[in-house]
N, C-alpha and C positions, 0 to 999 in steps of 0.2 A: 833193770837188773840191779840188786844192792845186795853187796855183801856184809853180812852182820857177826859182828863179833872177829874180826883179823884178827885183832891182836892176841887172842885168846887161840886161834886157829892154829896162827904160826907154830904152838907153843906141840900142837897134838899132829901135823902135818898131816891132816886129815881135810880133804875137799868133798864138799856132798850139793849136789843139785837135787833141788825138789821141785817139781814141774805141778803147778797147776796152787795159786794160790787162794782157793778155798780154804773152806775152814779147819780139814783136815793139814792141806800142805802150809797153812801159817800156822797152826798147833806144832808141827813135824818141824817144820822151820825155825819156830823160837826154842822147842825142848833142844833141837840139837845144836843150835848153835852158841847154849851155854860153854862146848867144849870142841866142836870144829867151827871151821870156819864154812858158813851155807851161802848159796847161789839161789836164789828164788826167778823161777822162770812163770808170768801169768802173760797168757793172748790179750787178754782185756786188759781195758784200759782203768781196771779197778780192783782192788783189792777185796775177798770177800768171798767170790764166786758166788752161791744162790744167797749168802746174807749179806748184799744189797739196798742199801738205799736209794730213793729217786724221788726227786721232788715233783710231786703233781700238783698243774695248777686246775686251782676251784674259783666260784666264785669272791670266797670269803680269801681268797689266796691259796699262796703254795703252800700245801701240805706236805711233809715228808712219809715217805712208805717203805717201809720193808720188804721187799721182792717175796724173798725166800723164807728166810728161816726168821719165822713169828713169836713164838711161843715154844717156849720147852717144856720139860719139866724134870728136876733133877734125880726122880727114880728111875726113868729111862737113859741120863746123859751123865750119870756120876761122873765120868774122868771129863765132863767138856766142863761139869760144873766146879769140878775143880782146880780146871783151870780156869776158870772165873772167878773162883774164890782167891786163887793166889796171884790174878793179875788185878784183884782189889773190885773187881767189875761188881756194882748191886745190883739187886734184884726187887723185883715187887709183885706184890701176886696180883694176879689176874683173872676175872671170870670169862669163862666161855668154851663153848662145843660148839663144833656142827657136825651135822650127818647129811650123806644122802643115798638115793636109793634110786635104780633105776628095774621097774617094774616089766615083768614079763612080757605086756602090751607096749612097752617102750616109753612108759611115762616115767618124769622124769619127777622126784621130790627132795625137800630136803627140810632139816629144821635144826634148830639151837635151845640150847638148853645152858645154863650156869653150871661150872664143874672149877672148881681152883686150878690151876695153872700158875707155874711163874713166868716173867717174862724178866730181861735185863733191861737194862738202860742207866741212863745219867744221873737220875736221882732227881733231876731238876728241868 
Protein backbone atom coordinates (compact mmCIF):
# COMPACT_ATOMS: atom_id res chain seq x y z
CA UNK A 1 0.00 0.00 0.00
CA UNK A 2 1.60 3.58 -0.79
CA UNK A 3 0.10 6.67 -0.47
CA UNK A 4 0.91 9.34 -3.22
CA UNK A 5 0.78 12.81 -2.94
CA UNK A 6 -0.26 13.66 1.30
CA UNK A 7 0.83 16.63 1.18
CA UNK A 8 -1.27 17.71 -1.49
CA UNK A 9 -4.18 15.50 -0.09
CA UNK A 10 -4.27 17.18 3.28
CA UNK A 11 -4.77 20.45 1.51
CA UNK A 12 -8.50 18.90 -0.37
CA UNK A 13 -9.44 16.28 2.59
CA UNK A 14 -10.32 14.00 0.13
CA UNK A 15 -9.26 10.11 0.60
CA UNK A 16 -9.95 7.81 -2.51
CA UNK A 17 -8.95 3.98 -2.86
CA UNK A 18 -8.36 2.46 -6.08
CA UNK A 19 -8.43 -1.38 -6.09
CA UNK A 20 -6.64 -3.21 -8.68
CA UNK A 21 -3.33 -1.75 -10.12
CA UNK A 22 -3.65 -2.20 -13.74
CA UNK A 23 -3.18 -0.10 -16.16
CA UNK A 24 -6.53 1.55 -15.86
CA UNK A 25 -6.26 1.90 -11.68
CA UNK A 26 -2.36 3.31 -12.00
CA UNK A 27 -3.79 5.80 -14.85
CA UNK A 28 -6.85 6.56 -12.13
CA UNK A 29 -4.19 6.53 -9.41
CA UNK A 30 -1.74 9.22 -10.74
CA UNK A 31 -4.58 11.48 -12.53
CA UNK A 32 -6.10 11.73 -9.07
CA UNK A 33 -3.78 12.09 -6.83
CA UNK A 34 -2.55 15.36 -8.36
CA UNK A 35 -5.22 16.87 -5.88
CA UNK A 36 -6.33 13.87 -3.21
CA UNK A 37 -4.53 12.00 -1.45
CA UNK A 38 -4.81 7.93 -3.20
CA UNK A 39 -4.53 4.38 -1.45
CA UNK A 40 -3.65 1.94 -4.29
CA UNK A 41 -4.80 -1.46 -3.30
CA UNK A 42 -3.01 -4.57 -6.05
CA UNK A 43 -3.32 -8.74 -4.97
CA UNK A 44 -0.09 -9.29 -6.92
CA UNK A 45 2.89 -8.85 -6.09
CA UNK A 46 3.48 -6.43 -9.30
CA UNK A 47 2.57 -3.53 -10.58
CA UNK A 48 1.03 -3.55 -14.09
CA UNK A 49 -1.76 -6.10 -14.10
CA UNK A 50 -1.86 -7.85 -17.79
CA UNK A 51 1.31 -5.14 -18.80
CA UNK A 52 3.70 -7.35 -17.23
CA UNK A 53 7.01 -8.24 -17.75
CA UNK A 54 8.83 -11.66 -16.97
CA UNK A 55 12.09 -12.77 -17.70
CA UNK A 56 12.35 -16.09 -19.77
CA UNK A 57 15.14 -18.12 -19.80
CA UNK A 58 16.55 -19.39 -23.48
CA UNK A 59 19.46 -20.77 -24.52
CA UNK A 60 21.11 -17.52 -25.55
CA UNK A 61 19.77 -16.30 -22.03
CA UNK A 62 17.06 -14.42 -20.36
CA UNK A 63 14.93 -12.75 -22.46
CA UNK A 64 12.40 -10.16 -21.16
CA UNK A 65 8.57 -10.49 -22.31
CA UNK A 66 5.68 -8.58 -22.09
CA UNK A 67 2.69 -10.88 -20.71
CA UNK A 68 -0.12 -8.67 -21.73
CA UNK A 69 -0.24 -5.54 -23.36
CA UNK A 70 2.12 -5.74 -26.59
CA UNK A 71 1.55 -3.39 -29.10
CA UNK A 72 -0.83 -0.56 -29.30
CA UNK A 73 -1.74 1.82 -31.51
CA UNK A 74 -2.52 5.38 -30.82
CA UNK A 75 -6.02 5.55 -33.03
CA UNK A 76 -7.52 3.20 -30.88
CA UNK A 77 -5.78 4.39 -27.20
CA UNK A 78 -5.75 8.34 -27.57
CA UNK A 79 -6.30 9.21 -23.80
CA UNK A 80 -3.52 6.01 -22.66
CA UNK A 81 -1.41 7.71 -25.60
CA UNK A 82 -1.59 10.67 -24.05
CA UNK A 83 -0.77 9.84 -21.13
CA UNK A 84 2.46 8.58 -22.57
CA UNK A 85 2.98 11.48 -24.22
CA UNK A 86 2.86 13.59 -20.94
CA UNK A 87 4.63 11.09 -18.76
CA UNK A 88 7.51 11.65 -21.53
CA UNK A 89 7.19 7.61 -22.39
CA UNK A 90 8.53 7.15 -26.47
CA UNK A 91 7.51 5.17 -28.87
CA UNK A 92 8.66 3.33 -32.02
CA UNK A 93 6.96 1.84 -34.69
CA UNK A 94 6.45 -1.61 -35.24
CA UNK A 95 5.69 -4.13 -38.00
CA UNK A 96 3.18 -6.80 -37.57
CA UNK A 97 -0.28 -8.86 -37.54
CA UNK A 98 -1.53 -12.08 -36.87
CA UNK A 99 -4.81 -13.75 -37.61
CA UNK A 100 -6.54 -16.85 -36.96
CA UNK A 101 -9.13 -18.85 -37.95
CA UNK A 102 -10.83 -21.81 -36.67
CA UNK A 103 -12.69 -23.74 -39.63
CA UNK A 104 -15.94 -25.43 -39.60
CA UNK A 105 -14.16 -29.08 -39.40
CA UNK A 106 -12.34 -27.82 -36.50
CA UNK A 107 -9.03 -27.02 -38.06
CA UNK A 108 -7.31 -24.79 -36.74
CA UNK A 109 -4.96 -21.69 -38.98
CA UNK A 110 -3.29 -18.70 -38.63
CA UNK A 111 -0.85 -16.12 -40.37
CA UNK A 112 1.03 -12.63 -40.26
CA UNK A 113 1.38 -10.20 -42.29
CA UNK A 114 3.45 -6.57 -41.85
CA UNK A 115 0.81 -3.67 -40.70
CA UNK A 116 2.54 -0.35 -38.64
CA UNK A 117 1.80 -0.50 -35.21
CA UNK A 118 3.61 1.41 -32.47
CA UNK A 119 4.92 -0.01 -29.55
CA UNK A 120 6.51 1.92 -26.25
CA UNK A 121 9.54 1.44 -24.67
CA UNK A 122 13.07 2.88 -23.36
CA UNK A 123 14.32 4.05 -26.45
CA UNK A 124 17.42 2.14 -25.67
Amino acid sequence: MRHLHQDQARASGRRIAIIGAGVAGLSAAWLLSRRHEVVLYEANDWLGGHANTVDVECPEGPIAVDTGFIVYNPGNYPNFTALLDHLMVPSVDSDMSLGGSNTPAGRLGCSARSATSSTRGSGG
